[in-house]
C-alpha positions in Angstrom: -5.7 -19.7 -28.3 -6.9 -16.8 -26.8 -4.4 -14.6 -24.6 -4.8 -14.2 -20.9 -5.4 -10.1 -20.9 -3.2 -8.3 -18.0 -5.9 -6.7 -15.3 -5.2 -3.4 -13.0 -6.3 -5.4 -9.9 -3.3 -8.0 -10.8 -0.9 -5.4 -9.5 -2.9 -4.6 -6.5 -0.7 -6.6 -4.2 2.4 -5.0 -4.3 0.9 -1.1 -6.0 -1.2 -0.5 -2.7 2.3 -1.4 -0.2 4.7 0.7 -2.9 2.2 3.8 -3.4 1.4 3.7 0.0 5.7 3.5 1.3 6.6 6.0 -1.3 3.9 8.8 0.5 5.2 7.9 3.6 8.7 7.9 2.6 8.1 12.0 1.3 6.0 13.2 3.5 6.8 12.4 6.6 10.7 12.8 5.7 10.0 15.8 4.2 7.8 16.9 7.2 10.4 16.2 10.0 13.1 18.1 7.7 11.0 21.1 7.8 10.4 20.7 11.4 13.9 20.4 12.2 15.0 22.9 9.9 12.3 25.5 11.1 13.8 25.2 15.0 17.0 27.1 13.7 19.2 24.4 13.9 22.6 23.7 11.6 22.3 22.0 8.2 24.1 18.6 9.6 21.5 18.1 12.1 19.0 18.2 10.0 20.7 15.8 7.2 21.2 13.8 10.5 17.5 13.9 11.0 16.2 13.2 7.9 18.5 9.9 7.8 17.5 8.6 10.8 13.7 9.4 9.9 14.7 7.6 6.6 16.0 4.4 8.2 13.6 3.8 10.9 10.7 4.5 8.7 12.2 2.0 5.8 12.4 -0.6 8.7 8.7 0.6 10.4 7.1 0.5 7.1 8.8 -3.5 6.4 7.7 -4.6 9.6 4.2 -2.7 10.1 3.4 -4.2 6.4 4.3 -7.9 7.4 2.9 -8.0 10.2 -0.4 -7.0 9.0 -0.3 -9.0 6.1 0.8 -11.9 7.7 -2.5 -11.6 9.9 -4.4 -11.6 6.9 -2.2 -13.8 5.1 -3.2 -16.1 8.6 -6.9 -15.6 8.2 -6.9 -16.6 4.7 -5.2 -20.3 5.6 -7.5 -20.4 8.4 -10.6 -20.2 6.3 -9.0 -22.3 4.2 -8.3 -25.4 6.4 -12.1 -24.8 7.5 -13.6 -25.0 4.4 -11.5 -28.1 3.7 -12.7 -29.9 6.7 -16.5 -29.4 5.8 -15.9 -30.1 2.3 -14.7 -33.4 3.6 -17.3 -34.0 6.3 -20.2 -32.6 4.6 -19.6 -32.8 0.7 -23.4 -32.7 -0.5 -23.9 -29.4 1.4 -20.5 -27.9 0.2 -22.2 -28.5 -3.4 -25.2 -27.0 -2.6 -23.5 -24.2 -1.1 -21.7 -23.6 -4.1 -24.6 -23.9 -6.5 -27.0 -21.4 -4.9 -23.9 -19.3 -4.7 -23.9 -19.5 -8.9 -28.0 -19.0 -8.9 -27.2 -16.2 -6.8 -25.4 -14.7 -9.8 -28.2 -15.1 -12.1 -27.5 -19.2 -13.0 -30.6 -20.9 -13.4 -30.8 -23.8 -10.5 -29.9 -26.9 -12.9 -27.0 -25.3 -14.6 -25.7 -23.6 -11.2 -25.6 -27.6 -10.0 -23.7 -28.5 -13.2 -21.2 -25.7 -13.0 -20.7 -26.9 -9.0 -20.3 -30.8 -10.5 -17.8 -29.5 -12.8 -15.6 -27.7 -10.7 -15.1 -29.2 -7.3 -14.7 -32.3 -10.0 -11.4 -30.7 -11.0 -10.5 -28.3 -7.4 -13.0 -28.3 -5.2 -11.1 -26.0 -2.3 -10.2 -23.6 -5.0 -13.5 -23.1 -6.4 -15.1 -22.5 -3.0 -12.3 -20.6 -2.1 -12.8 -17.8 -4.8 -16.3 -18.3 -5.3 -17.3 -18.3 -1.0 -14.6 -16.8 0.5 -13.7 -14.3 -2.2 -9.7 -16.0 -2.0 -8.0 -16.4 -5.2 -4.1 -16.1 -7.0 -4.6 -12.2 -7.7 -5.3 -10.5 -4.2 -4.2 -13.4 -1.9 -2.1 -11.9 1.0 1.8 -12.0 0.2 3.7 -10.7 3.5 7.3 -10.8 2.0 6.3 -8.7 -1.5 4.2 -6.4 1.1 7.0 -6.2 2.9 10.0 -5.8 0.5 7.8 -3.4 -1.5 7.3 -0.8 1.1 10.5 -0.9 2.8 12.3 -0.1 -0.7 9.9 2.3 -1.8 9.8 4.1 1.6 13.1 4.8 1.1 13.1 5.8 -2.5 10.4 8.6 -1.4 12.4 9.5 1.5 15.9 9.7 -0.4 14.3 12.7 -2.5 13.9 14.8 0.5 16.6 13.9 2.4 18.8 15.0 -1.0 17.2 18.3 -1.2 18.7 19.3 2.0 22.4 18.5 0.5 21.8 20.4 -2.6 20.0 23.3 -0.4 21.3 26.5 -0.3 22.0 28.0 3.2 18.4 29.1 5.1 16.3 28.0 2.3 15.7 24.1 3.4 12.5 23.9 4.3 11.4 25.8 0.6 13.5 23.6 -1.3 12.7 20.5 0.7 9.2 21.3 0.1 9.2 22.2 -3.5 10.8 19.2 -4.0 8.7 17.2 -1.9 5.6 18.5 -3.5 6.4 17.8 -6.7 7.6 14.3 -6.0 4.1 13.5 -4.6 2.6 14.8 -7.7 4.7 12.8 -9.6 4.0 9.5 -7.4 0.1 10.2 -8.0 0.1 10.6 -11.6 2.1 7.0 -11.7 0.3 5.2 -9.5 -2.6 6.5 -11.6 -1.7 5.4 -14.2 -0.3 2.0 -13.0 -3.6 1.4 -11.6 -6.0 2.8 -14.6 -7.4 5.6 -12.4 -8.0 9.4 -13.3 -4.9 11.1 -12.8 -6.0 14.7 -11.5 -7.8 13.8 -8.2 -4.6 11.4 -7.2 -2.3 14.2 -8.3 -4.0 17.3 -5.9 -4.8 14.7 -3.0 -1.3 13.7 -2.6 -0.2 17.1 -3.0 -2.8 18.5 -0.8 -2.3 16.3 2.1 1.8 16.4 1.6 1.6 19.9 1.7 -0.4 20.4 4.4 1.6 17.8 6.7 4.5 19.7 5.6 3.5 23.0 6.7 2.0 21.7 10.0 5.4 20.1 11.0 7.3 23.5 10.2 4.9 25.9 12.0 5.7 23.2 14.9 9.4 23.7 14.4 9.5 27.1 13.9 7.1 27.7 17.6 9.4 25.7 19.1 12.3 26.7 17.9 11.4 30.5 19.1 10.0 29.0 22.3 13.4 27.7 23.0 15.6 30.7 22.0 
């Protein structure tokens, strides 16, 4: 028996909504710390910042991601009850369709029509579904694991920052916070590179590039403002 081999795109479902909370979660926690922390203000209204920013963006991240996948999620069944209609109402062009889909691909026409025979024999709606509408098991839309996934890695991403502030020595937040920050989103591109089976140096500097740069524009906000202010 041969064994099923385990694919990178298997784990695009929930990698692309725990990459994508865990960025958000460091950066812009870590870039509303700085901002905060650049107006001048106490060390307790800035951990009481960064909490807040960590709790609303957990809950915007849950909802933001099931809400869009439950769109696509929405579409998919849509398409699906379509297809599933014609197949019943026009079965002989549903076949046809199918077969110059698989001569398409390089299937001469007589064995693109037996490949069609054999598999809407045995699932019909699944074959057109992966084979037409590019639907199948792997990258179908999952609202609840989008959901779950960003929300908890939102918050992982965001805790990091939000502990730098408590561990923070007097007037140096915004370095620490940022160091730490930095680092973090280095360390979130080389593992998603690697969970993914991507080159790790380019998803290394553009995290840290863009972090960085978010970072810094948020403090040079604070720090304007604060001065405006005093």
């Amino acid at each position: 028996m041969i064994q099923r081999e385990n694919h990178y795109v298997s784990r695009i479902g929930w990698l692309r909504a725990a990459v994508l909370g865990a960025n958000d979660g460091i950066v812009s926690t870590a870039s509303l710390i700085a901002g905060v922390a650049s107006a001048g203000v106490g060390t307790s209204e800035v951990l009481l910042a960064g909490t807040a920013g960590l709790v609303a963006g957990a809950m915007s991240m849950a909802a933001g991601e099931y809400v869009s996948v439950s769109a696509q999620s929405d579409s998919e069944k849509a398409d699906l009850e379509r297809e599933r209609k014609e197949q019943e109402t026009q079965p002989e062009f549903e076949h046809e369709e199918l077969a110059q889909i698989y001569v398409g691909r390089g299937l001469t026409p007589e064995l693109a029509r037996q490949v069609a025979d054999e598999l809407m024999a045995k699932d019909a709606l699944g074959a057109h579904a992966r084979d037409e509408l590019g639907i199948s098991e792997v990258v179908t839309a999952r609202p609840i694991q989008a959901a779950l996934s960003s929300a908890a890695s939102f918050t992982a991403g965001a805790a990091l920052p939000v502990a730098s502030v408590v561990l923070a020595p007097p007037g140096g937040i915004v370095m620490v916070t940022t160091v730490v920050s930095v680092l973090a989103l280095g360390l979130l591109g080389a593992v998603s590179a690697r969970s993914g089976g991507a080159p790790r140096v380019p998803a290394v500097a553009r995290v840290m590039f863009w972090g960085a740069l978010a970072m810094a524009a948020t403090a040079l906000v604070g720090h304007l403002f604060g001065t405006t202010v005093g």
